[in-house]
C-alpha positions in Angstrom: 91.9 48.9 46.5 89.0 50.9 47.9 85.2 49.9 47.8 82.8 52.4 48.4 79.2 51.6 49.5 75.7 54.0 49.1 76.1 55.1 53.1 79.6 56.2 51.7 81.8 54.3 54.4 84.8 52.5 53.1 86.3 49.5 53.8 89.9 48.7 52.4 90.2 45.4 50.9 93.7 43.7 51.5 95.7 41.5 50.1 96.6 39.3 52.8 93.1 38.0 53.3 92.2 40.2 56.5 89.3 42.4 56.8 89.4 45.8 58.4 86.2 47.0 59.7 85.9 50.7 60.7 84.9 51.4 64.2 82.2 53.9 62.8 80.2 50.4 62.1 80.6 49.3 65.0 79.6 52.1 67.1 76.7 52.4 64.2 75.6 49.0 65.7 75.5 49.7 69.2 78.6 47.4 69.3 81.2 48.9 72.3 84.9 49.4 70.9 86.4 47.7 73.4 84.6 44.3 74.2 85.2 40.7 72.5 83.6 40.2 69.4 81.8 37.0 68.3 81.9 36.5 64.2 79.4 34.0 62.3 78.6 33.5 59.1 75.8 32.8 57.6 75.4 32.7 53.3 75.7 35.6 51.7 76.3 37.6 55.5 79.1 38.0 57.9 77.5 38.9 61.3 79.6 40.1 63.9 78.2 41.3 67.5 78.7 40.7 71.2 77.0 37.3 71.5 75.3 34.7 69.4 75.0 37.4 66.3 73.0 34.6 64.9 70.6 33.6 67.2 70.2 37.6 67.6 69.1 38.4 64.1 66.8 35.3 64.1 65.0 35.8 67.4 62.1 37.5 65.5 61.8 34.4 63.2 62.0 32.3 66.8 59.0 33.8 67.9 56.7 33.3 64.6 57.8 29.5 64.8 57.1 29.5 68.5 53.8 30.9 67.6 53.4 28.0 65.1 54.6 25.6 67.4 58.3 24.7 66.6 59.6 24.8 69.6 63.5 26.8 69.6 65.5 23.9 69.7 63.9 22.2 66.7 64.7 25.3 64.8 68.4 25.1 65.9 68.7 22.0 65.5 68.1 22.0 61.9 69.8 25.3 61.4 73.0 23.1 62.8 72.1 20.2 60.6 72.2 22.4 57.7 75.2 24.4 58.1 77.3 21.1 59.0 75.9 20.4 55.6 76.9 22.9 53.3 
């Protein structure tokens, strides 16, 4: 079975639970071919990048709580506490 998104790439879902992502995302995401991959997840999002893909996509929500003044562990600390939680 194919699915077909609106930038018209395809991804082929399989049967034995393993997801096959074409390199043309990758590349798309600045993400080299041949390095290690870390994979998170967050709800709704699977996030895959080079390192922390997490902490990446929230550092500009870091910097409005640093502003407020949360420091960055406070934030990851209840970001742990919650996703231990689910």
């Amino acid at each position: 079975m194919r699915t077909e998104n609106k930038r018209k790439t395809m991804v082929q879902k399989k049967e034995n639970g393993v997801l096959s992502v074409p390199s043309e995302l990758l590349l798309t995401a600045g993400i080299p071919l041949d390095c290690d991959l870390m994979i998170e997840t967050v709800l709704g999002v699977i996030l895959i990048g080079i390192e922390a893909p997490v902490q990446t996509v929230c550092k500009p929500y870091l910097k409005v709580f640093d502003e407020l003044g949360i420091e960055p562990n406070e934030v990851e600390a209840l970001m742990g506490k919650e996703k231990r939680t689910r």
